[in-house]
C-alpha positions as CSV (number, residue, x, y, z in Angstrom):
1,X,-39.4,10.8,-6.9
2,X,-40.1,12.2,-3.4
3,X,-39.8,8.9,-2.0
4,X,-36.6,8.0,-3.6
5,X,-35.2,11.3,-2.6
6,X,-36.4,10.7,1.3
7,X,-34.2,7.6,1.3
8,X,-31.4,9.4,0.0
9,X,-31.8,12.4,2.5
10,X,-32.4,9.5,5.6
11,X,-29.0,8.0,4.4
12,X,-26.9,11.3,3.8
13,X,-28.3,12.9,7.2
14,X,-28.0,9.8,9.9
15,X,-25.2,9.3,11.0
16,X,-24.6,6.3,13.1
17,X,-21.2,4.7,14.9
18,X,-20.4,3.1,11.5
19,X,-22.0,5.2,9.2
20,X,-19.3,8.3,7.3
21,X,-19.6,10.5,4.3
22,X,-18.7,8.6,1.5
23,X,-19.5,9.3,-2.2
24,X,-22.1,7.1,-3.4
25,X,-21.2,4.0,-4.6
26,X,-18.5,3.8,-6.7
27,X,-19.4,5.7,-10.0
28,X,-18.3,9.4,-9.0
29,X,-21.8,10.9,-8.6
30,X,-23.1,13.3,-7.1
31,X,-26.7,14.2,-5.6
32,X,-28.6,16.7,-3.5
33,X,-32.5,16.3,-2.3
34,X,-33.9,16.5,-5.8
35,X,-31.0,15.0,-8.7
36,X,-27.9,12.9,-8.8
37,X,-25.8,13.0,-11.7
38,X,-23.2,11.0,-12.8
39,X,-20.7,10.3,-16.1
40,X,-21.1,7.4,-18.1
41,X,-18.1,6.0,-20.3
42,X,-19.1,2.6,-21.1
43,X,-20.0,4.2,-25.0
44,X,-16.4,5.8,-25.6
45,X,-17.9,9.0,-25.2
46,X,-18.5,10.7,-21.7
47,X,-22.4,11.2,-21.0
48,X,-23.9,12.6,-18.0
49,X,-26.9,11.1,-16.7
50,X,-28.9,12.8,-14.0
51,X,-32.0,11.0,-12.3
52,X,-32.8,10.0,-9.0
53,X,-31.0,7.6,-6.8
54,X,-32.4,6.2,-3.6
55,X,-30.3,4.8,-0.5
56,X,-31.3,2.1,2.6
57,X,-29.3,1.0,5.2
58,X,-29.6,-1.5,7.7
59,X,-27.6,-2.7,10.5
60,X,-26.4,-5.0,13.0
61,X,-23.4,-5.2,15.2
62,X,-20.3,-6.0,13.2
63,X,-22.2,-5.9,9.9
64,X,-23.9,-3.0,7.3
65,X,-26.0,-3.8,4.2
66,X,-25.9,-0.6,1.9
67,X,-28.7,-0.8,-1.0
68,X,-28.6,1.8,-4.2
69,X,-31.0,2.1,-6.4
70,X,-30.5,4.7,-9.5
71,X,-32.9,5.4,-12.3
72,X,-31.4,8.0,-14.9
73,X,-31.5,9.3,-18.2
74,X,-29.0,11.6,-20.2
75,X,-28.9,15.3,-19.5
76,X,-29.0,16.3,-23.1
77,X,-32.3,15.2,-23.7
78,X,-31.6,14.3,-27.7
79,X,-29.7,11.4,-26.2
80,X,-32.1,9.0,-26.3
81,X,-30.8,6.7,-23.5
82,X,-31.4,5.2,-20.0
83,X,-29.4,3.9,-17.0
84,X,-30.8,1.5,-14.1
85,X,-28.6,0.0,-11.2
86,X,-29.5,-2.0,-8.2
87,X,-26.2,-2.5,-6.4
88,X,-26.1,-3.9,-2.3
89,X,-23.0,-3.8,-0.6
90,X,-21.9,-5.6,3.0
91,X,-19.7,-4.4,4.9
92,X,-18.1,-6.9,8.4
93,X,-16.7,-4.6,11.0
94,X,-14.1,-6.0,13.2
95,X,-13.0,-4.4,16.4
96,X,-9.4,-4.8,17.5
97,X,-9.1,-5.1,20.8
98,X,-6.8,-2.8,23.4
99,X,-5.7,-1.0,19.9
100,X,-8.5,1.8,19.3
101,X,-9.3,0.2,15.3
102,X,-11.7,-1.0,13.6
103,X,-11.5,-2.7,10.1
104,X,-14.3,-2.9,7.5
105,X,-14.2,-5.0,4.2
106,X,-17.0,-4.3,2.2
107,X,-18.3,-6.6,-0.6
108,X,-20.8,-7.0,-3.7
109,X,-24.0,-9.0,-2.8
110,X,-26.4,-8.0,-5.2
111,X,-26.1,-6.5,-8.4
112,X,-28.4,-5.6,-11.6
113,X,-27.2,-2.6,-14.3
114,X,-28.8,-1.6,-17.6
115,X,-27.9,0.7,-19.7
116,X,-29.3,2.0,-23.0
117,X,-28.1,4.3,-25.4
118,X,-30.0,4.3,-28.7
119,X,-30.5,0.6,-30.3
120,X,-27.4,-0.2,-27.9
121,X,-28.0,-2.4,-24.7
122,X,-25.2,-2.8,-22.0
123,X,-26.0,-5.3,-19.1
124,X,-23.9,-6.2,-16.2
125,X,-23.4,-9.7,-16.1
126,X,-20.5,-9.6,-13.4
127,X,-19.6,-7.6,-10.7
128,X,-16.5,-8.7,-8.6
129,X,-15.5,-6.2,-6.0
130,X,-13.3,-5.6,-2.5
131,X,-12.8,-2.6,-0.3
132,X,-10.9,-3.0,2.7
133,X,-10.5,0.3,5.2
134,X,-8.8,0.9,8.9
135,X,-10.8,3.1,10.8
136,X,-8.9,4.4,13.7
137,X,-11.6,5.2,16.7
138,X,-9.8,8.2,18.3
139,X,-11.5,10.4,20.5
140,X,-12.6,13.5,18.9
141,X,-12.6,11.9,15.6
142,X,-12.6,8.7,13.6
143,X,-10.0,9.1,10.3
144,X,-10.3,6.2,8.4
145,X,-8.7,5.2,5.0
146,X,-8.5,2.1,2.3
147,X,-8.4,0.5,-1.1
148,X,-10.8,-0.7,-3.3
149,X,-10.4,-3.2,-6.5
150,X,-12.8,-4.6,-8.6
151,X,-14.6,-5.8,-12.4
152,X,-17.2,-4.7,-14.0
153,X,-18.0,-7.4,-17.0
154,X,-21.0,-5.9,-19.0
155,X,-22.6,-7.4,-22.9
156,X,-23.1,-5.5,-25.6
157,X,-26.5,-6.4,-26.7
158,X,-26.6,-9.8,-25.8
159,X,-24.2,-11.6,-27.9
160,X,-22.4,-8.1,-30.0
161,X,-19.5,-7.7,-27.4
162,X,-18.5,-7.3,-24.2
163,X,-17.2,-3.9,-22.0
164,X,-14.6,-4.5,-19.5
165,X,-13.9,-1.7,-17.3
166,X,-11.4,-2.6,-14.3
167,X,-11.8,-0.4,-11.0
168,X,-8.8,0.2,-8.8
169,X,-8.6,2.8,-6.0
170,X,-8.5,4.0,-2.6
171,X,-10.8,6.4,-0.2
172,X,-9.7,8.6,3.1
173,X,-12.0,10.1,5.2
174,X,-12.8,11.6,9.0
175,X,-15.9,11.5,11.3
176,X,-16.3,13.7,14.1
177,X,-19.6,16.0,15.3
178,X,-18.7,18.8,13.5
179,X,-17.4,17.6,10.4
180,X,-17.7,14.5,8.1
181,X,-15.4,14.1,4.7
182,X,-14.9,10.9,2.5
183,X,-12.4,11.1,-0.6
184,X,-12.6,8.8,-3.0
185,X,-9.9,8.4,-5.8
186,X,-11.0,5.6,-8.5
187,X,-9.0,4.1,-11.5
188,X,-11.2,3.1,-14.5
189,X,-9.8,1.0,-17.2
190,X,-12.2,0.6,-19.8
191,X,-11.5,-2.5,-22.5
192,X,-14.6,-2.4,-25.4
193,X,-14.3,-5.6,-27.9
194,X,-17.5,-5.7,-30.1
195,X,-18.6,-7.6,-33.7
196,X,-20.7,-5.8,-35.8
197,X,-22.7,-8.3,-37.9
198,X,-22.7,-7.9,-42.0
199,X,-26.5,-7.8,-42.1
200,X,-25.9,-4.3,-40.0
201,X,-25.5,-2.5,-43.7
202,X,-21.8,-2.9,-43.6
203,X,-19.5,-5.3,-44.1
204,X,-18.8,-7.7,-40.7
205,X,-15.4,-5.7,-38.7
206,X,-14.3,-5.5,-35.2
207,X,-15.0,-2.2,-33.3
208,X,-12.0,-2.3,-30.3
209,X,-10.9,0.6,-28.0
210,X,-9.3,1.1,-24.7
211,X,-10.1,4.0,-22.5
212,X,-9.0,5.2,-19.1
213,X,-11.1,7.8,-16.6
214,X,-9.5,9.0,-13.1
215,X,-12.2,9.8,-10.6
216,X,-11.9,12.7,-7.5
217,X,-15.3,12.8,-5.4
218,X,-15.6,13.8,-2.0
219,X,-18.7,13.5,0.2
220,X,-18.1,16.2,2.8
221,X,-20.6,17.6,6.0
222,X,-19.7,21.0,8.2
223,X,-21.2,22.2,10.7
224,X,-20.1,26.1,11.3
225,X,-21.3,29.0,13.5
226,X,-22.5,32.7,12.6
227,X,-23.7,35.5,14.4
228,X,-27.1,36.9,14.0
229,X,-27.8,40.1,15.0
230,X,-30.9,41.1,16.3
231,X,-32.5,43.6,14.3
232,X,-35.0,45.0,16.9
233,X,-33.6,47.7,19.0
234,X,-36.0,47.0,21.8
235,X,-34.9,43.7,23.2
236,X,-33.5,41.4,25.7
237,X,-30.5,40.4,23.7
238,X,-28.6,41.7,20.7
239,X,-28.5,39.0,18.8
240,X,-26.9,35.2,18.7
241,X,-25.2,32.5,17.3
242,X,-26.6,30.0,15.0
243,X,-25.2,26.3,13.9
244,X,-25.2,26.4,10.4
245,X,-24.5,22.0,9.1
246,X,-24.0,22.2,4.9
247,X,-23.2,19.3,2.8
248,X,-21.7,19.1,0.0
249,X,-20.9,16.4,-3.1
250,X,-17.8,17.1,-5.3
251,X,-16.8,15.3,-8.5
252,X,-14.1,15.7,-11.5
253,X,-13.5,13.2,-13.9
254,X,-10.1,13.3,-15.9
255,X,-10.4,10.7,-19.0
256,X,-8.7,9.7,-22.1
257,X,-11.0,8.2,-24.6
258,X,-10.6,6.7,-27.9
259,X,-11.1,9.3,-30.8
260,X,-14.4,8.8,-32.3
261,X,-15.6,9.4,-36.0
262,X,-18.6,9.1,-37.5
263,X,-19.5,6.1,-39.4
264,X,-22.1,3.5,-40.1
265,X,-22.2,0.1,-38.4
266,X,-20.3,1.8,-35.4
267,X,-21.7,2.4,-31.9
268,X,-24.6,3.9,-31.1
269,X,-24.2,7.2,-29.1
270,X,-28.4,7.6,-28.7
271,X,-28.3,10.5,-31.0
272,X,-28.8,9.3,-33.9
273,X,-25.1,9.1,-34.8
274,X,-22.9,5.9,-34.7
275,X,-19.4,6.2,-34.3
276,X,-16.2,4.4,-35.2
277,X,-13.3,4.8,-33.5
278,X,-10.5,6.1,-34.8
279,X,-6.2,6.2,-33.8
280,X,-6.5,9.6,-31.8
281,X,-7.6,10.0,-28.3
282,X,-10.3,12.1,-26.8
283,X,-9.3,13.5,-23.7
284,X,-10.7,16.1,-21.0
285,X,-12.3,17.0,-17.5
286,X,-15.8,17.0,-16.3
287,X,-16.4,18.5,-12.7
288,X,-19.9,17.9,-11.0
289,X,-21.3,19.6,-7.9
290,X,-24.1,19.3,-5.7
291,X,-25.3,21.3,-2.1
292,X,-28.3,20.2,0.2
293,X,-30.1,22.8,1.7
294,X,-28.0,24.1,4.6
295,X,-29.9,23.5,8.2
296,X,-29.7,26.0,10.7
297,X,-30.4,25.8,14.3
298,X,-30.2,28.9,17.1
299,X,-28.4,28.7,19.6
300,X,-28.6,29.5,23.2
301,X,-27.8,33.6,23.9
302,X,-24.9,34.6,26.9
303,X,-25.7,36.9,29.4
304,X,-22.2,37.6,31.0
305,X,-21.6,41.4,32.4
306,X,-17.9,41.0,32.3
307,X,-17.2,40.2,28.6
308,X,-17.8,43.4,26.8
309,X,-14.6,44.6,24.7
310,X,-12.9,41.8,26.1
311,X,-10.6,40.6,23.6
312,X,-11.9,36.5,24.0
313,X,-15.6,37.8,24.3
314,X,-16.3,36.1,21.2
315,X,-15.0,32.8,21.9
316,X,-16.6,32.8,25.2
317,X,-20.0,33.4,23.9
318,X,-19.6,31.0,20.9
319,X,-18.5,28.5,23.3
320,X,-21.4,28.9,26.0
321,X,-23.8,29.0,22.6
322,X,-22.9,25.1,22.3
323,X,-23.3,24.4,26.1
324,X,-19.7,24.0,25.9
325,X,-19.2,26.1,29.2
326,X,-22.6,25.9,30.9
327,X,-21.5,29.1,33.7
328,X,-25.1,29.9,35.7
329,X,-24.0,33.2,36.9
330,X,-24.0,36.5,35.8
331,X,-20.0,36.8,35.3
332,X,-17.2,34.7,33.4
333,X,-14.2,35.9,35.4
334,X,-12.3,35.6,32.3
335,X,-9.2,36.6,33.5
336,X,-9.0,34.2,36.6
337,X,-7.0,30.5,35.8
338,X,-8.7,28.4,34.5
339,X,-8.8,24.7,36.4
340,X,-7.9,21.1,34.8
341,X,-11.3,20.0,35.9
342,X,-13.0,22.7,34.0
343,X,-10.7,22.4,30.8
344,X,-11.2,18.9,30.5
345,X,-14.9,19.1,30.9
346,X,-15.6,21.5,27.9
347,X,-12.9,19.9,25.6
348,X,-15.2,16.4,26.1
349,X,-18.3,18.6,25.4
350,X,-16.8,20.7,22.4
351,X,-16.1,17.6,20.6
352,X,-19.6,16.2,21.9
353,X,-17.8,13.3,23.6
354,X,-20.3,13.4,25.9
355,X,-20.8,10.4,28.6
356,X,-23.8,9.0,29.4
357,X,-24.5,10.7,32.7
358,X,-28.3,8.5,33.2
359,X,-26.8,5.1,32.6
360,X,-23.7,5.9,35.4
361,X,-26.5,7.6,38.0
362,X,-28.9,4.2,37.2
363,X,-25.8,1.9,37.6
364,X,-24.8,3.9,41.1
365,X,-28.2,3.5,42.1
366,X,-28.4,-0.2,41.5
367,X,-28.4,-2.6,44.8
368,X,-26.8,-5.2,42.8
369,X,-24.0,-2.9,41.1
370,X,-20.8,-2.9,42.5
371,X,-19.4,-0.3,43.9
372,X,-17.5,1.8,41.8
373,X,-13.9,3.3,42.3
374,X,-12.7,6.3,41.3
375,X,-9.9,6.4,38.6
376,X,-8.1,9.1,40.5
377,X,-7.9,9.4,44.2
378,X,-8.3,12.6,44.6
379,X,-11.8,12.6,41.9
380,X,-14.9,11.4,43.8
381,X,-17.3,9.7,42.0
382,X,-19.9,12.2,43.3
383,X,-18.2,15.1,41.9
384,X,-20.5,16.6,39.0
385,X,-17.8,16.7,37.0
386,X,-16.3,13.0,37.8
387,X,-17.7,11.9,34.5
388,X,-15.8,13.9,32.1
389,X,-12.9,12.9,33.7
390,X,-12.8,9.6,33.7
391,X,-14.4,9.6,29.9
392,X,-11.2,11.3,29.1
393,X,-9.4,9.0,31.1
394,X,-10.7,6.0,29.6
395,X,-9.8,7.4,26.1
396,X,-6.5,8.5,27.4
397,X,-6.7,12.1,27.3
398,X,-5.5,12.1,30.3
399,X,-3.1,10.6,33.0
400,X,-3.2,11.7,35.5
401,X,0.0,11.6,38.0
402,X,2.0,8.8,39.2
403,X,1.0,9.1,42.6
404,X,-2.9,8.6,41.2
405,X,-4.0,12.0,41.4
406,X,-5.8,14.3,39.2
407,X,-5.3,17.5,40.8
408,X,-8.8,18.8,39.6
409,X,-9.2,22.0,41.0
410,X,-5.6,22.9,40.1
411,X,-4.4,26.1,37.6
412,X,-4.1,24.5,34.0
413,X,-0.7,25.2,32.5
414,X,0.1,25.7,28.6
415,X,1.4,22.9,28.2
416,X,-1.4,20.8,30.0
417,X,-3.8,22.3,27.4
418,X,-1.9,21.5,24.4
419,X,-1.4,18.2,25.5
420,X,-5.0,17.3,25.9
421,X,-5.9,18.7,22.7
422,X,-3.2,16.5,21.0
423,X,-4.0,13.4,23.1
424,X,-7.7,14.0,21.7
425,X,-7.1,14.3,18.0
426,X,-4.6,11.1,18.3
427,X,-1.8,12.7,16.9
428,X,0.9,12.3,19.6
429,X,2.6,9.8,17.6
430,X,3.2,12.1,15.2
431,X,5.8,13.8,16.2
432,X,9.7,12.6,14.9
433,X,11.9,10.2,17.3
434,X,13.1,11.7,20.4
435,X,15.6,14.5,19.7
436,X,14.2,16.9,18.0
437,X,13.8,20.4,18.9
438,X,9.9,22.2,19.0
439,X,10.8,25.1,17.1
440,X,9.6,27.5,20.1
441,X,12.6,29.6,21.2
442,X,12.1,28.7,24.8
443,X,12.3,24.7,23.9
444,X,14.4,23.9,26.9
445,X,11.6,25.0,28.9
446,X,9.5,22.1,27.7
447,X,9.4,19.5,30.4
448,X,9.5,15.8,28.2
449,X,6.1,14.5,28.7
450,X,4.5,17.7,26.3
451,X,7.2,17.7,23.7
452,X,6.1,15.7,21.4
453,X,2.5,16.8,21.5
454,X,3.4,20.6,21.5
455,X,5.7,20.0,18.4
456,X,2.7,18.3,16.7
457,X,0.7,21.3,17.7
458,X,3.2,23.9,16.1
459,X,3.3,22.2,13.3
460,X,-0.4,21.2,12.8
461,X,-1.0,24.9,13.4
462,X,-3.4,24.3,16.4
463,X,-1.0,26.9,18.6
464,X,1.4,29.1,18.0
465,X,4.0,31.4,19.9
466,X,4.2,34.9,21.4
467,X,6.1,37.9,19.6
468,X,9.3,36.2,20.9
469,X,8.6,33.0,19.1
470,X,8.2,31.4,23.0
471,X,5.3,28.6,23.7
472,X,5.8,29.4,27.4
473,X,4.7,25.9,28.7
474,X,4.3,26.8,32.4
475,X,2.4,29.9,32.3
476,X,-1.1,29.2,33.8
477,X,-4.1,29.7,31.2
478,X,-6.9,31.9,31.9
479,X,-10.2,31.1,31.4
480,X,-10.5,33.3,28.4
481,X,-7.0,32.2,26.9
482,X,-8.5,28.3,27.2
483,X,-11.6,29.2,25.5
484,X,-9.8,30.4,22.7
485,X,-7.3,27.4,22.7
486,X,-10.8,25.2,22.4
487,X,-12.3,27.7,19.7
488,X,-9.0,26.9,17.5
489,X,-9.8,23.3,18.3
490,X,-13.5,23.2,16.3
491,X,-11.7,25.4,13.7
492,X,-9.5,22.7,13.2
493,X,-12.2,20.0,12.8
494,X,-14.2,22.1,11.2
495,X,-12.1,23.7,8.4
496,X,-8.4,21.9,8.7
497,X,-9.4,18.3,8.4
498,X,-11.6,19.3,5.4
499,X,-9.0,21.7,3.7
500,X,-6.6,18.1,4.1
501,X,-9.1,15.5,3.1
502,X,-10.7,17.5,0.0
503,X,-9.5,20.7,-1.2
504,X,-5.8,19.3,-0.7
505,X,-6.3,15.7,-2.2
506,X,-9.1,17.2,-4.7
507,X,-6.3,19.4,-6.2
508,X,-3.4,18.0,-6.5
509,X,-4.8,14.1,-7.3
């Protein structure tokens, strides 16, 4: 069992550039490090199995081989029943150039799936199956959605019958560093045709139902800071923050079975009971849930003299916690502007789009390198902070100015800020076609080039206005009013795109 379990937990917790949270295959399950648990319709009656289920993934460039493996027996243990599945999925990636996608159809390569309940045998003799998603690479996070169909075509011990249960559906989902959420919604049409023989004790008749089951489950990572204090009076430091990463496995199924009576000659439910059914229809809602164990990890603890009682003194801390501003010195200067260079440097390290500082210092000190050029003129490849900034310009965070300047040392405006932070997310084109008004009272204010993203950012909720509803887009930002522009930022990773791809879909699907 522990070894099953390890392969699940090495799956769940590695994540990799094409690896997200997705429910487990397709059967609305749910697992932690010691059970998964799933329902089982394929009887006409729903039956929760629980058991173990182990995961292996391997890789190459444009193509993933997921492997699942699930041994399980019913939760009511006078059931007397059993489920076994092998199932290995592929999945191509295909990049598309110059457009920031990728695309990833996933397929059946291998299946086997047994299931017993009673004298009763279902096998899977065919499993036909497509899943085609677009995963758009933007640079804080990777949002990715798709639809599924496919056949399950199972016999009823042997020669009895067959159970057809159709699959249709579609999954959404997000990847960034601090959160990870698939949602899967899956249509099951179940179609049962079986003969019972005369020799059973009855009289030879056909047993026919339909069924249908609707399936919510959503796969979803957090990671989330808290403060500890420090409970000994005598110390260096008060306390700290720790990085809390929780995971979590939701499932509800909705179905509407046939009604079942009991009878002789009809289908075994592995309690002793067979049942017939009859004209009326079952119907009802099963929710499963499973946590991991949440890891926790301390953090590094600030020092600054000029932060206490200041109003962003928690931001501040919370942000140099994550090496997200990596001061030296013994004072923030909260209240001093805070500079593009600096601002663009800790959004790239708050959403841990971190560049790869050894590889450009081993390429610069390469005789057979060429030479490189700066992406702004006025940015010198030496700077220590060059790299951030042309990361962010490579992934179009930023533009810079028409005359090829950056301006890096110069104050950061309002509307500077919320641009970047919209630019990062990818939802600039999500504002309405030219025309429309912001909503903040000084609108006119706006100059053209940070409409769009600061009416995206009013209505995402990622700012809002002063007491006289004003956005006020030249107003410089100081360094404490940037961190907390950047603290809303993980909120909104962390907590928004979750709320949107589970609670929301989760409730009202």
């Amino acid at each position: 069992m522990k070894k099953l379990i390890a392969g699940f937990l090495a799956a769940i917790l590695t994540a990799s550039s094409a690896v997200y949270a997705e429910p487990p295959e397709f059967s609305g399950g749910v697992g932690n490090e010691y059970e998964y648990e799933e329902v089982v319709f394929i009887s006409g009656k729903p039956i929760k199995f629980t058991g173990e289920m182990a995961v292996s993934e391997s890789e190459k460039e444009t193509e993933k081989k997921t492997s699942y493996k699930f041994k399980l027996t019913p939760a009511d243990k006078s059931i007397d029943g059993s489920l076994t599945r092998s199932i290995t999925l592929v999945t191509t990636y295909k990049t598309w150039d110059g457009k920031g996608q990728t695309s990833a159809d996933t397929t059946v390569d291998k299946y086997s799936e047994k299931i017993e309940l009673g004298k009763d045998k279902y096998e899977l003799k065919d499993f036909q199956f497509s899943k085609s998603d677009l995963i758009d690479n933007r640079p804080v996070s990777d949002f990715y959605s798709g639809n599924l169909k496919g056949r399950k075509y199972y016999t009823i011990n042997k020669d009895q019958g067959t159970v057809t249960v159709d699959i249709s559906g579609a999954d959404t989902g997000y990847r960034n560093f601090w959160g990870d959420t698939g949602t899967n919604i899956i249509d099951m049409g179940f179609d049962y045709d079986r003969k019972i023989e005369a020799d059973d004790g009855v009289d030879g008749q056909d047993l026919q139902w339909r069924g249908t089951a609707r399936i919510v489950t959503s796969d979803s990572m957090m990671k989330t800071l808290r403060y500890s204090p420090n409970d000994a009076t005598l110390s260096s430091f008060s306390g700290g923050n720790m990085r809390i990463t929780s995971r979590e496995m939701t499932s509800r199924y909705t179905y509407e079975l046939p009604e079942l009576e009991e009878g002789s000659g009809g289908i075994d439910q592995g309690d002793g009971k067979f049942m017939v059914p009859e004209d009326g229809s079952d119907k009802g809602t099963i929710e499963l849930s499973r946590s991991m164990v949440p890891r926790l990890e301390r953090l590094a603890v600030p020092k600054f003299r000029d932060l206490s009682g200041h109003w962003a003194q928690t931001h501040i801390e919370k942000l140099y916690s994550l090496d997200v501003l990596d001061e030296g010195g013994d004072f923030f200067t909260p209240d001093v502007a805070m500079t593009r260079a600096e601002y663009i440097k800790a959004v790239m390290k708050a959403c841990n789009i971190r560049p790869t500082m050894e590889a450009q210092k081993s390429a610069r000190a390469s005789r057979r390198a060429p030479k490189e050029e700066s992406v702004f003129d006025d940015v010198s490849i030496s700077d220590e902070d060059y790299a951030y900034i042309k990361d962010a310009y490579n992934k179009g965070i930023v533009k810079g100015s028409q005359n090829g300047m950056f301006r890096p040392g110069a104050p950061l405006t309002r509307a500077e800020a919320v641009t970047i932070l919209v630019r990062a997310l990818g939802f600039e084109s999500k504002a309405p076609t030219p025309g429309f008004a912001s909503g903040f009272t000084d609108d006119r204010s706006i100059q053209p080039w940070a409409k769009a993203s600061i009416y995206v950012a009013r209505e995402t909720g990622l700012v809002q206005g002063d007491s006289q509803g004003r956005i006020n887009p030249e107003a410089v930002m100081k360094r404490s009013e940037a961190s907390a522009m950047i603290i809303r930022l993980l909120e909104f990773m962390q907590r928004d795109l979750q709320r949107d791809y589970r609670e929301d879909i989760v409730s009202f699907k």
